[in-house]
PDB file of N, CA, C and O in Angstrom:
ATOM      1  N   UNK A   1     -31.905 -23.259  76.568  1.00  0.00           N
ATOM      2  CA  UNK A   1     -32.343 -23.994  75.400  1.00  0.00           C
ATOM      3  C   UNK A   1     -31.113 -24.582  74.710  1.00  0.00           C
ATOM      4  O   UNK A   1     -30.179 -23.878  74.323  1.00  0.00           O
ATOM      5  N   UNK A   2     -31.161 -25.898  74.578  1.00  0.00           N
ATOM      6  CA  UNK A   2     -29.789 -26.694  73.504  1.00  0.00           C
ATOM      7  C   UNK A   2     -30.439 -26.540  72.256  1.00  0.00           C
ATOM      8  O   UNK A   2     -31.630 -26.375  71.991  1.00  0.00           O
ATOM      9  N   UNK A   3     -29.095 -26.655  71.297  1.00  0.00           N
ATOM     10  CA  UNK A   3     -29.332 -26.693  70.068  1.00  0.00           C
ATOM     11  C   UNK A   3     -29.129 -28.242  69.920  1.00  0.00           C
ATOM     12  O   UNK A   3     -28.375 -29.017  70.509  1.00  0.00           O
ATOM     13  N   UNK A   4     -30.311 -28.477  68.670  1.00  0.00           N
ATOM     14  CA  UNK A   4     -30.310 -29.630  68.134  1.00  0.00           C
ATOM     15  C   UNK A   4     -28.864 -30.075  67.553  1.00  0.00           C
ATOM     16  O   UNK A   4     -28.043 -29.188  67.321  1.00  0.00           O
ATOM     17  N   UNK A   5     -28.608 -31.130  67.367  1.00  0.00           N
ATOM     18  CA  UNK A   5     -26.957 -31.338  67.184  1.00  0.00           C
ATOM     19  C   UNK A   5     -27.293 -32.013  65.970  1.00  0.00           C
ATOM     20  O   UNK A   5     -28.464 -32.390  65.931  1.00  0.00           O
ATOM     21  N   UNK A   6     -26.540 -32.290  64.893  1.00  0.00           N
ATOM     22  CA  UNK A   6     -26.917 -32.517  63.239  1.00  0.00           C
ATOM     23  C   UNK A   6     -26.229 -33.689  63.444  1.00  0.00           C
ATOM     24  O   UNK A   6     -25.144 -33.751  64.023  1.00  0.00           O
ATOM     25  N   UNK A   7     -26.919 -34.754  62.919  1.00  0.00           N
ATOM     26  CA  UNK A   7     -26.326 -36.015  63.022  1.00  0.00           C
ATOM     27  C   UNK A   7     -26.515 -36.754  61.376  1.00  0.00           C
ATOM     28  O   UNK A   7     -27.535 -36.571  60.711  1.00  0.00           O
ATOM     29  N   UNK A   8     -25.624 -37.394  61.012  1.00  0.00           N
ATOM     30  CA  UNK A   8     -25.220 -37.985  59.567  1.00  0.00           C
ATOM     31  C   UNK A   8     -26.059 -38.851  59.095  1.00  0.00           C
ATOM     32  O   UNK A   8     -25.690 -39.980  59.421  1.00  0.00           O
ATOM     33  N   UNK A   9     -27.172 -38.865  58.379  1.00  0.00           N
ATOM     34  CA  UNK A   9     -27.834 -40.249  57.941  1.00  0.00           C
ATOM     35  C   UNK A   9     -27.491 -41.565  58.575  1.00  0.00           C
ATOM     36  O   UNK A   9     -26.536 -41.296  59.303  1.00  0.00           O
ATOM     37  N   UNK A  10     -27.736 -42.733  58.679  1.00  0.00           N
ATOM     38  CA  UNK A  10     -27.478 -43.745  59.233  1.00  0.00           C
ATOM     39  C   UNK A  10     -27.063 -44.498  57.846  1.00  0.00           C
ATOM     40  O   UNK A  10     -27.431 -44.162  56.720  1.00  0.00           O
ATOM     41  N   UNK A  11     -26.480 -45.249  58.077  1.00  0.00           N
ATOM     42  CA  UNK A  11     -25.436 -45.926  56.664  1.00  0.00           C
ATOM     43  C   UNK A  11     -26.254 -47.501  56.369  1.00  0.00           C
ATOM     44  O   UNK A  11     -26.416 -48.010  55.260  1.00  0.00           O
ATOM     45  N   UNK A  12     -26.662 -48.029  57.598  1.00  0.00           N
ATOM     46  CA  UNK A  12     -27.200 -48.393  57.429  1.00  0.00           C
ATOM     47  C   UNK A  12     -28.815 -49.136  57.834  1.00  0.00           C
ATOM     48  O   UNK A  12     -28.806 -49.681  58.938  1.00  0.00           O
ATOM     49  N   UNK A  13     -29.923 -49.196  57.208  1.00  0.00           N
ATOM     50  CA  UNK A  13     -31.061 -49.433  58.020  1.00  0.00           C
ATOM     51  C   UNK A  13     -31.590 -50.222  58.633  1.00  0.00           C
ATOM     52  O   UNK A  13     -31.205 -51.380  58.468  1.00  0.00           O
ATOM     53  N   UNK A  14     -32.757 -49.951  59.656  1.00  0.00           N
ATOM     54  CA  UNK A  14     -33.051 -50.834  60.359  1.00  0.00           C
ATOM     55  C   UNK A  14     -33.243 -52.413  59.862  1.00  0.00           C
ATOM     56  O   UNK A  14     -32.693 -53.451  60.229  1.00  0.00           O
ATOM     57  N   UNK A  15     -34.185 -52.156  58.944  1.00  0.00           N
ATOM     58  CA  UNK A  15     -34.284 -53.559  58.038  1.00  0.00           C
ATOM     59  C   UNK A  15     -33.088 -54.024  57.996  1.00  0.00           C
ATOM     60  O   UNK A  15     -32.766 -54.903  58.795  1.00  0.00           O
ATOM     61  N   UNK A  16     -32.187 -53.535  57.060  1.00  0.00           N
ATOM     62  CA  UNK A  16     -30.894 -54.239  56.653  1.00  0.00           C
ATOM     63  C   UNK A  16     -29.969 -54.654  57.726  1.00  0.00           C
ATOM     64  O   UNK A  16     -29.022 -55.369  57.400  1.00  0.00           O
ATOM     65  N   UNK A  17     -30.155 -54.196  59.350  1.00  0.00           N
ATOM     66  CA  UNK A  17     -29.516 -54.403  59.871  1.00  0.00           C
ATOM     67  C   UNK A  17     -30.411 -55.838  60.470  1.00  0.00           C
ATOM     68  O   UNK A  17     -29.579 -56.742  60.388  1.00  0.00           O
ATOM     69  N   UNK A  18     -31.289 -56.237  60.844  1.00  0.00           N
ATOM     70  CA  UNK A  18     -32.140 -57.121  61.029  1.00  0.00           C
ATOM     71  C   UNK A  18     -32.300 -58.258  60.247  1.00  0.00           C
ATOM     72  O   UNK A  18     -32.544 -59.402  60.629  1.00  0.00           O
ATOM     73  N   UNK A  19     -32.061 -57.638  58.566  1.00  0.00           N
ATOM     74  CA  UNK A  19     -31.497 -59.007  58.147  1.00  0.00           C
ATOM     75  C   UNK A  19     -30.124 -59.825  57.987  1.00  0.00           C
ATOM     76  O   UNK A  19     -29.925 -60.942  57.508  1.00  0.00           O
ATOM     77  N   UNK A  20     -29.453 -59.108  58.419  1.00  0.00           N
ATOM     78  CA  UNK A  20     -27.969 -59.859  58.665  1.00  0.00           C
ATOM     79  C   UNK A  20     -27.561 -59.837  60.044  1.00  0.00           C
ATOM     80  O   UNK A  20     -26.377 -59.828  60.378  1.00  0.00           O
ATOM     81  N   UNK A  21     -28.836 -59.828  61.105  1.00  0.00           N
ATOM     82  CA  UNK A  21     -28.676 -60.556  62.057  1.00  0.00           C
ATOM     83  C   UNK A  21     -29.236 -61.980  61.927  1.00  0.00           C
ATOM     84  O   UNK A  21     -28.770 -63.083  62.212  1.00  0.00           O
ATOM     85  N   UNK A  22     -30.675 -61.472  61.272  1.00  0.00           N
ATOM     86  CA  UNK A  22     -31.303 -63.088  61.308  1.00  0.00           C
ATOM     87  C   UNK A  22     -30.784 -64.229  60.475  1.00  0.00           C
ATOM     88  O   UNK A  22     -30.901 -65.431  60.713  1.00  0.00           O
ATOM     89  N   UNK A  23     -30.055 -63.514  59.229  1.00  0.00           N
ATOM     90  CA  UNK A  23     -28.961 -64.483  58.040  1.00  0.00           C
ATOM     91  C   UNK A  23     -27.674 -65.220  58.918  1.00  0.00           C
ATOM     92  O   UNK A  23     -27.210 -66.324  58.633  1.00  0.00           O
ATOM     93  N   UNK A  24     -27.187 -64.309  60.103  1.00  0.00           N
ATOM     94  CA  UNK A  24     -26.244 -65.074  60.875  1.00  0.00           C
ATOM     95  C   UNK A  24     -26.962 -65.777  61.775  1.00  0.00           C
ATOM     96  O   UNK A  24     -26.482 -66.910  61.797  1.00  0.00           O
ATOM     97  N   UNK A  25     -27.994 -65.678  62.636  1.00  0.00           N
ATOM     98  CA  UNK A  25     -28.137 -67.227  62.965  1.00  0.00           C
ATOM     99  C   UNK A  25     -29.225 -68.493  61.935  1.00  0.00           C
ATOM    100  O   UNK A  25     -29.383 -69.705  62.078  1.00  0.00           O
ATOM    101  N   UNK A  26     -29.707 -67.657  61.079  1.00  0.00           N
ATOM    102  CA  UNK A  26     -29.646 -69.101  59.987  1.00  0.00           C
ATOM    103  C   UNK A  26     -28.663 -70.065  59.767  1.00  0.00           C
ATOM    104  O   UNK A  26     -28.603 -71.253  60.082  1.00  0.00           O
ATOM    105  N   UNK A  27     -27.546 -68.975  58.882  1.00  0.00           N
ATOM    106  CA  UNK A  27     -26.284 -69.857  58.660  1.00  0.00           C
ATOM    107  C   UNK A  27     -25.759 -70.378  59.314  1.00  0.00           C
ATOM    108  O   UNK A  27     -24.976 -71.234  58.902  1.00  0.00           O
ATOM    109  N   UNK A  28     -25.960 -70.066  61.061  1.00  0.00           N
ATOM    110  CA  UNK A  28     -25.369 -70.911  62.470  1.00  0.00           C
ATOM    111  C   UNK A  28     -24.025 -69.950  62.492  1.00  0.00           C
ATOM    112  O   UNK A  28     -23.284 -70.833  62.923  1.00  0.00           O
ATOM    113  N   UNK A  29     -23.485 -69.248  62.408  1.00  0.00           N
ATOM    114  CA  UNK A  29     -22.689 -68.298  62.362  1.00  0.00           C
ATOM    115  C   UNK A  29     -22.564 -67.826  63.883  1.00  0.00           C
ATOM    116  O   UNK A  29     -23.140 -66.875  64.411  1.00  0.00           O
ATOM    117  N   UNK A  30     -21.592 -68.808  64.502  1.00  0.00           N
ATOM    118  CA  UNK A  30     -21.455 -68.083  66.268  1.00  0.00           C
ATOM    119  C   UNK A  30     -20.614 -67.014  66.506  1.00  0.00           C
ATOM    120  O   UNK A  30     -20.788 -66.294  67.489  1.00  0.00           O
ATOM    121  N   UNK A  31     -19.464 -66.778  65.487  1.00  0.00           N
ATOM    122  CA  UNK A  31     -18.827 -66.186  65.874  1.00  0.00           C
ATOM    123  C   UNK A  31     -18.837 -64.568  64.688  1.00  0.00           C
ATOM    124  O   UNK A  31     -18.839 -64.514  63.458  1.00  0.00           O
ATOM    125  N   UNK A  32     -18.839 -63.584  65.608  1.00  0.00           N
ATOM    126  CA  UNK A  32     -18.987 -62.160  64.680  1.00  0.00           C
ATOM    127  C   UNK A  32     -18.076 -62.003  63.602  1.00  0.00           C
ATOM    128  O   UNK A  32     -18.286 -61.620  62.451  1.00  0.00           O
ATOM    129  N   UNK A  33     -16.975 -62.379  64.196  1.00  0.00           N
ATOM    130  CA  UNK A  33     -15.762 -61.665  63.154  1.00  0.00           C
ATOM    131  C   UNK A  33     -15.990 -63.014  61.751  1.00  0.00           C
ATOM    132  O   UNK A  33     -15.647 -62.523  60.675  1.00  0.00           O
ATOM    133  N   UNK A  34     -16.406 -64.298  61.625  1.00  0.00           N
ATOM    134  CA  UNK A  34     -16.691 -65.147  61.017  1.00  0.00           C
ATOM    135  C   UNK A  34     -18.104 -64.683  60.214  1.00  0.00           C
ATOM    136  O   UNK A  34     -17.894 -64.339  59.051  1.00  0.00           O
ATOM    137  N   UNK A  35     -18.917 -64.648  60.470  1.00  0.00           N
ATOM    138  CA  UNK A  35     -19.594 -63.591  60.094  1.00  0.00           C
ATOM    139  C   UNK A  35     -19.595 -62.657  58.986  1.00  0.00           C
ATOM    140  O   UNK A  35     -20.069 -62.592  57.852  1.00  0.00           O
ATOM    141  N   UNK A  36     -18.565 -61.655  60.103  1.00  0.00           N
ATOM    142  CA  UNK A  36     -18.482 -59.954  58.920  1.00  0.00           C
ATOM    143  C   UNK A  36     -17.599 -60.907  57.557  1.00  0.00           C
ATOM    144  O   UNK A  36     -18.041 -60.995  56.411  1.00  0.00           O
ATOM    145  N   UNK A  37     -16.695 -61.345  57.894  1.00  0.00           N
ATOM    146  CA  UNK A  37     -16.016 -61.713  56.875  1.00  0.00           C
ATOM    147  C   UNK A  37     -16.612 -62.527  55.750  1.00  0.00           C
ATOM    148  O   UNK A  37     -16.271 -62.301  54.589  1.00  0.00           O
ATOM    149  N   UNK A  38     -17.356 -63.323  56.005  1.00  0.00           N
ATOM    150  CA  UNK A  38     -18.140 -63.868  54.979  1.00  0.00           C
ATOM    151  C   UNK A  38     -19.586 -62.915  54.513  1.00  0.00           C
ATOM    152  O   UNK A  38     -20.200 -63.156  53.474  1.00  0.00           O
ATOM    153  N   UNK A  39     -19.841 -62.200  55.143  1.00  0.00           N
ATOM    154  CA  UNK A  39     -20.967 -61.363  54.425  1.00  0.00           C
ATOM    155  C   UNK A  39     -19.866 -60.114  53.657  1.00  0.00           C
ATOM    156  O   UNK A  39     -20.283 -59.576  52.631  1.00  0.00           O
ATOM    157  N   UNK A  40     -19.111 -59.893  53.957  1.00  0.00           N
ATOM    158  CA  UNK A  40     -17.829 -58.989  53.409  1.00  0.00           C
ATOM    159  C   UNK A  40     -17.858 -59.262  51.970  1.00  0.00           C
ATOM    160  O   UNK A  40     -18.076 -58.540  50.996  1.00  0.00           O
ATOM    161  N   UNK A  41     -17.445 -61.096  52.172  1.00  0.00           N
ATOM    162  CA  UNK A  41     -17.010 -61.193  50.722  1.00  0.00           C
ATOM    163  C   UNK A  41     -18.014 -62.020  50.245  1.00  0.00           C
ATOM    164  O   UNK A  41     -17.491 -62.961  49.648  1.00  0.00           O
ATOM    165  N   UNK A  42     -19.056 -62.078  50.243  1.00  0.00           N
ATOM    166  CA  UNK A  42     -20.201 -63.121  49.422  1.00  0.00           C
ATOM    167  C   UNK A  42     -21.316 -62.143  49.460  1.00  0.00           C
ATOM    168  O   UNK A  42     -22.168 -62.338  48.593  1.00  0.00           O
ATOM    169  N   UNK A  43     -21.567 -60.879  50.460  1.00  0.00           N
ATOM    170  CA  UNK A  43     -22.664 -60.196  50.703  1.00  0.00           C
ATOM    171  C   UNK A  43     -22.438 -58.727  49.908  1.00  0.00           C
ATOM    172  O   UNK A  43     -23.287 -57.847  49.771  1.00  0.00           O
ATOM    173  N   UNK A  44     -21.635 -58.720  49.629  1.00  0.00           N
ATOM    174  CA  UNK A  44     -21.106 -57.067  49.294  1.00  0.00           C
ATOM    175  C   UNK A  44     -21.697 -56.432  48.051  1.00  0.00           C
ATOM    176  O   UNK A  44     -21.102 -55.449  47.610  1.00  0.00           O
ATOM    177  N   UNK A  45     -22.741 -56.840  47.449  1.00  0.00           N
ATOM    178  CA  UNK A  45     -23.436 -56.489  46.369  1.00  0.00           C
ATOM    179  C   UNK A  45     -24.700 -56.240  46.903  1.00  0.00           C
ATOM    180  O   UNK A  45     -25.384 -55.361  46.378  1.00  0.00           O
ATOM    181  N   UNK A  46     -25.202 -56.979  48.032  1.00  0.00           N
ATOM    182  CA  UNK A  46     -26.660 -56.894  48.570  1.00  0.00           C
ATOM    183  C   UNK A  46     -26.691 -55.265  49.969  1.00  0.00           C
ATOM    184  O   UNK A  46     -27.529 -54.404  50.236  1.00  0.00           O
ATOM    185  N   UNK A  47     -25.736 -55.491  50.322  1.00  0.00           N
ATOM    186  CA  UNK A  47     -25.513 -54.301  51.368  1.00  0.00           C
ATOM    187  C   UNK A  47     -24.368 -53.471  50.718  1.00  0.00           C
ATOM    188  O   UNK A  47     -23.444 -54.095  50.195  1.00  0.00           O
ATOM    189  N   UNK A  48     -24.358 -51.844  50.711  1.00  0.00           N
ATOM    190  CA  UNK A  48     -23.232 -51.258  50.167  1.00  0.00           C
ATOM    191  C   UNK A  48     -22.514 -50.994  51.236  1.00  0.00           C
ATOM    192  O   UNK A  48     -21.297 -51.108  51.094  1.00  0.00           O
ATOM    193  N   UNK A  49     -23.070 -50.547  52.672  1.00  0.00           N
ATOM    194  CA  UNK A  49     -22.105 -50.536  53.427  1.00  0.00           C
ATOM    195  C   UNK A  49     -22.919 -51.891  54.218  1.00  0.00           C
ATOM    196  O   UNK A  49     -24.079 -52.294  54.140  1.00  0.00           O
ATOM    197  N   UNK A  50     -21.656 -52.392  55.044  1.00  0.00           N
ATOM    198  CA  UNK A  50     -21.730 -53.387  56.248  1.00  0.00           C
ATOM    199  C   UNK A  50     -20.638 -53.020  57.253  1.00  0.00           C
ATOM    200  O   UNK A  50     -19.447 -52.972  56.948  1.00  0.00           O
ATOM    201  N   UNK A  51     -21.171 -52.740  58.591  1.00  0.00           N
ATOM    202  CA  UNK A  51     -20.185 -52.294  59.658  1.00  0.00           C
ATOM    203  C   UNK A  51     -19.337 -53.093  60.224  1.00  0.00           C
ATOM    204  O   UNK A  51     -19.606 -54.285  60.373  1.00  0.00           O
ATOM    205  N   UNK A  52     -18.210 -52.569  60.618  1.00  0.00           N
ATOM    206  CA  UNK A  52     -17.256 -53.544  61.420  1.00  0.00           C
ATOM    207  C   UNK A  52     -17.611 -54.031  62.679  1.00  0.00           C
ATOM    208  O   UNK A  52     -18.480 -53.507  63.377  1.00  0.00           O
ATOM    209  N   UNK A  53     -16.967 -55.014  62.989  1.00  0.00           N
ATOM    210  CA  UNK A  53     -17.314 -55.784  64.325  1.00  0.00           C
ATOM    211  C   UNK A  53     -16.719 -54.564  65.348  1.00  0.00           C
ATOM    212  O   UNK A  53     -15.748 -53.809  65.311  1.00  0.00           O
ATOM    213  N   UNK A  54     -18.051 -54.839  66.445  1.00  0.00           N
ATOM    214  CA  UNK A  54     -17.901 -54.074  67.511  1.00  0.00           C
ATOM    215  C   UNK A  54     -17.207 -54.317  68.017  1.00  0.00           C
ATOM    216  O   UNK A  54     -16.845 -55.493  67.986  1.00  0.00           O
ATOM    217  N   UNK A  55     -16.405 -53.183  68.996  1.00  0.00           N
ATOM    218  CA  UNK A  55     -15.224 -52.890  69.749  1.00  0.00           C
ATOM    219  C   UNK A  55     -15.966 -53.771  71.226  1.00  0.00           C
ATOM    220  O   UNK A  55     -15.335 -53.847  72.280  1.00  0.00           O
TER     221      UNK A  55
END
């Protein structure tokens, strides 16, 4: 029998992650790191956390 392994809330949710996919291709936004950076600094009141661009 495994033990269940305790995992950290998610930072952030499904919704919220769904809408700043669909906000980047509204805005036409091709590139990620163009993107984080402008939702960084124009978005940062609507999301408290926003994740970094994937490795």
């Amino acid at each position: 029998m495994t033990c269940p392994r305790w995992a950290p809330p998610p930072r952030l949710s499904d919704g919220e992650l769904v809408t700043l996919a669909v906000m980047q291709a509204l805005l036409r936004y091709g590139s990620e790191a163009h993107w984080i950076r402008h939702a960084r600094a124009r978005l940062r009141h609507l999301f408290p956390y926003l994740p970094l661009q994937s490795g």
